[in-house]
C-alpha positions in Angstrom: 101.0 81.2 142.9 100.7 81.1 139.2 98.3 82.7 136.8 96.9 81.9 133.4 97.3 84.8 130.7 97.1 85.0 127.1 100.5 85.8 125.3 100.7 84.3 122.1 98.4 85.6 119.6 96.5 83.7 116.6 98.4 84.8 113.8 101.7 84.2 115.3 100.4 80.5 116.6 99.4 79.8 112.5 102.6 81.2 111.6 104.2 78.9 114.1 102.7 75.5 112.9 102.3 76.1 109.1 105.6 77.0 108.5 106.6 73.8 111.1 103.8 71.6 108.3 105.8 73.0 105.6 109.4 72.5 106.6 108.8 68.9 106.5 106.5 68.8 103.3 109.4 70.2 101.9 111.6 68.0 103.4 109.7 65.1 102.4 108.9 66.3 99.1 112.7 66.8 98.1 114.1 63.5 99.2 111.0 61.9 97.1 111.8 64.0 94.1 110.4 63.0 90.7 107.1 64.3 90.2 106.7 65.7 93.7 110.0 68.2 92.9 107.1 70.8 91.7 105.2 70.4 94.6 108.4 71.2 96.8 108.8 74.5 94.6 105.1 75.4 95.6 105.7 74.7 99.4 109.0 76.7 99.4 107.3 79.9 97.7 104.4 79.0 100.9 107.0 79.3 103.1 108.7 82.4 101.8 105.1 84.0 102.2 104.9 83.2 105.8 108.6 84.2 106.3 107.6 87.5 104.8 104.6 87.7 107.0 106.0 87.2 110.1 108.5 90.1 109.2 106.2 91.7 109.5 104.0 90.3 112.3 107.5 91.2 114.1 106.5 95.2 114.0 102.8 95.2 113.7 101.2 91.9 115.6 101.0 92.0 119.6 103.1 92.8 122.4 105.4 89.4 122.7 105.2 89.0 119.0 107.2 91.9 117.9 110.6 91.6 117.6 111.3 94.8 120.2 110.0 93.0 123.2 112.2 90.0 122.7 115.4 91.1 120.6 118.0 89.3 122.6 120.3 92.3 123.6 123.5 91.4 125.2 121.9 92.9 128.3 119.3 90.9 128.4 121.3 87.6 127.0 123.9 88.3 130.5 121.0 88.8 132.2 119.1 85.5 131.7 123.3 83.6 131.9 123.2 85.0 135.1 119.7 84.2 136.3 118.1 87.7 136.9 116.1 87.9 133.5 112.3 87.9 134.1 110.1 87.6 131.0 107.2 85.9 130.3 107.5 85.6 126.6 110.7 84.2 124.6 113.9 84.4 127.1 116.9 85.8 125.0 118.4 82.5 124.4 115.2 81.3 122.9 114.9 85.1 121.3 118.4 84.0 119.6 117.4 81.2 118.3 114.1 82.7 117.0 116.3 85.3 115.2 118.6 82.5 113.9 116.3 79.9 112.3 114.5 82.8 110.4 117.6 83.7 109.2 118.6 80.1 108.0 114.6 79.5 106.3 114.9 83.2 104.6 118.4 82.1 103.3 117.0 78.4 102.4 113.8 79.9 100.4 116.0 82.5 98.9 118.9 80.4 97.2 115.8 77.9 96.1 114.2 80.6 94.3 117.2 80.8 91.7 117.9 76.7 92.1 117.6 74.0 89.8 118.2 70.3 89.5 119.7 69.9 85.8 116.8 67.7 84.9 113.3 69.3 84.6 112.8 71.7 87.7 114.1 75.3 87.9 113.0 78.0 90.9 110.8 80.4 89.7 113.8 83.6 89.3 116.3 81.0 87.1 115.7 82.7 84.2 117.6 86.3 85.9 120.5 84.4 86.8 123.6 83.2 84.9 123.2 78.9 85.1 126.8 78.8 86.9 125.1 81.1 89.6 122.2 78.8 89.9 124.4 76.2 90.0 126.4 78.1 93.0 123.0 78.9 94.6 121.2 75.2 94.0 124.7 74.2 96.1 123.9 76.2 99.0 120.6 75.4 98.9 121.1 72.0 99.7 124.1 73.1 102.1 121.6 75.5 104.0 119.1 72.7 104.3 121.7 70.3 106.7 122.0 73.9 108.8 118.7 74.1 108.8 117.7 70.4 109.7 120.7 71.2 112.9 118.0 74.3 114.4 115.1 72.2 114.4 116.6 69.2 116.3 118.2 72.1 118.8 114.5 73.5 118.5 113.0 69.7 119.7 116.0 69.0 122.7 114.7 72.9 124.1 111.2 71.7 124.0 112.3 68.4 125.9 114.7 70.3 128.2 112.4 72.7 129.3 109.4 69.9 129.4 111.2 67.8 132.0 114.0 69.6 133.6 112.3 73.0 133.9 108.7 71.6 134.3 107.7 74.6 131.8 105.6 73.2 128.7 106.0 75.5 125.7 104.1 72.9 123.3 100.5 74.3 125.2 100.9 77.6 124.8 102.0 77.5 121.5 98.4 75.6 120.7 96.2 77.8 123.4 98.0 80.7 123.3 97.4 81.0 126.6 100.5 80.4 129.7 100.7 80.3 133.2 102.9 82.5 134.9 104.1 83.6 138.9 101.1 86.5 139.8 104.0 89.2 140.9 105.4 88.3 137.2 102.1 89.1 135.3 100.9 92.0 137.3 105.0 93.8 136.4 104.0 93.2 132.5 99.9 93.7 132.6 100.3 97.8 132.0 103.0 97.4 129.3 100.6 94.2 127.5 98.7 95.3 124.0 95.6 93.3 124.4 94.3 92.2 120.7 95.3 92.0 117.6 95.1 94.8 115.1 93.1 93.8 112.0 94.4 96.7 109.5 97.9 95.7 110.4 97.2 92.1 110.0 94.9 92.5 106.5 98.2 94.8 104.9 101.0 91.7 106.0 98.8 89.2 104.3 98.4 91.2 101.3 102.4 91.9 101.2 102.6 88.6 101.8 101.1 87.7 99.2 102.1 89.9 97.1 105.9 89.4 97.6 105.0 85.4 96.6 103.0 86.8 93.1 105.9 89.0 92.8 108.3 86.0 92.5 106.3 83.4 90.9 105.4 86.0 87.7 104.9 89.4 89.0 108.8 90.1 88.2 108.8 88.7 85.3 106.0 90.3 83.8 107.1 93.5 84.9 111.0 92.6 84.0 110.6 89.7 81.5 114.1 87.7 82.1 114.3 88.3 78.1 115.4 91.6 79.3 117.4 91.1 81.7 119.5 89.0 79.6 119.9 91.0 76.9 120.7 93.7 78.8 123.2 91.4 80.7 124.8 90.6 77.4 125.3 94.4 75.9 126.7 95.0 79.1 129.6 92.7 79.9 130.3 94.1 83.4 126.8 93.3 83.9 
């Protein structure tokens, strides 16, 4: 017999589709180029915001939202190879992957912060680098990206696997928040759930958040001006 419970919270389910709305606005907006190239700047520096917040979501939000709960141990990974993990949030595999594709997206925002395209767009932190570096960086950028594009069709063939060989839909839940579980299961994890979401800890990621993303589109640079940095670079050869 199966029950219904609520395991994904709000915050992490806006986390979820936003940054899934921006990946491929960015996507879109880079193969386009020309005038939307700015507009692909502003979605990256959106996306570095909700990769900061959900850092941070990761130690504050609810129970199967932290990182803790769901950090795919090697315990836990031989565990679930060998059949005898029980979970009702991300299984350690999935946890892997989780841990993997924000790696990728923090390592795709971050080189695009110091890219440029040798015609008229430069990431907002250009101006603290060397041009050969942003050359070096604007490389891996578009190097990441393929990496990047590899997780989400792994991400879309788990959703499929698990829709019609495992009869488990993780699309719903993702959307409701809500997921229906064996009884035995959910009673074992009822006295360990948080119920709710704390609003103090979700008020200070937003304003980190945003902060971080003000930080990097002029915060820095008012506080450092790249004028500088560069001449400090050049009295300074080993700089």
């Amino acid at each position: 017999m199966k029950v219904t419970i609520h395991i994904w919270d709000l915050p992490l389910r806006l986390f979820h589709w936003l940054l899934a709305i921006a990946v491929a606005a960015a996507y879109i907006t880079a193969k386009i180029g020309g005038a939307l190239i700015d507009w692909h700047g502003r979605i990256g520096l959106f996306i570095l915001g909700l990769l900061v917040f959900r850092i941070l979501w990761g130690f504050v939000g609810s129970t199967h939202a932290r990182f803790l709960t769901f950090f795919p141990t090697l315990p836990r990974l031989i565990a679930y190879l060998k059949g005898r993990w029980q979970g009702i949030g991300h299984n350690p595999l999935g946890a892997l992957s989780v841990f993997a594709l924000l790696a990728v997206l923090a390592a795709q925002v971050g080189t695009g912060l110091f890219a440029n395209d040798d015609i008229a767009f430069v990431g907002p932190l250009f101006n603290f680098v060397d041009k050969s570096v942003s050359d070096r960086l604007t490389g891996l950028h578009n190097t990441i990206f393929d990496l990047l594009l590899a997780f989400i069709v792994l991400h879309i063939v788990a959703i499929i696997f698990y829709r019609w060989v495992k009869k488990t839909n993780l699309v719903v839940p993702m959307l409701t928040g809500k997921k229906q579980v064996p009884k035995t299961l959910a009673a074992s994890v009822a006295g360990r759930t948080v119920s709710g979401v704390g609003a103090v800890g979700l008020i200070l990621s937003l304003i980190i958040s945003c902060t971080v993303v003000w930080g990097v589109t002029g915060g820095i640079a008012y506080l450092h001006p790249a004028e500088t940095y560069q001449q400090t670079a050049q009295a300074d050869p080993g700089f």
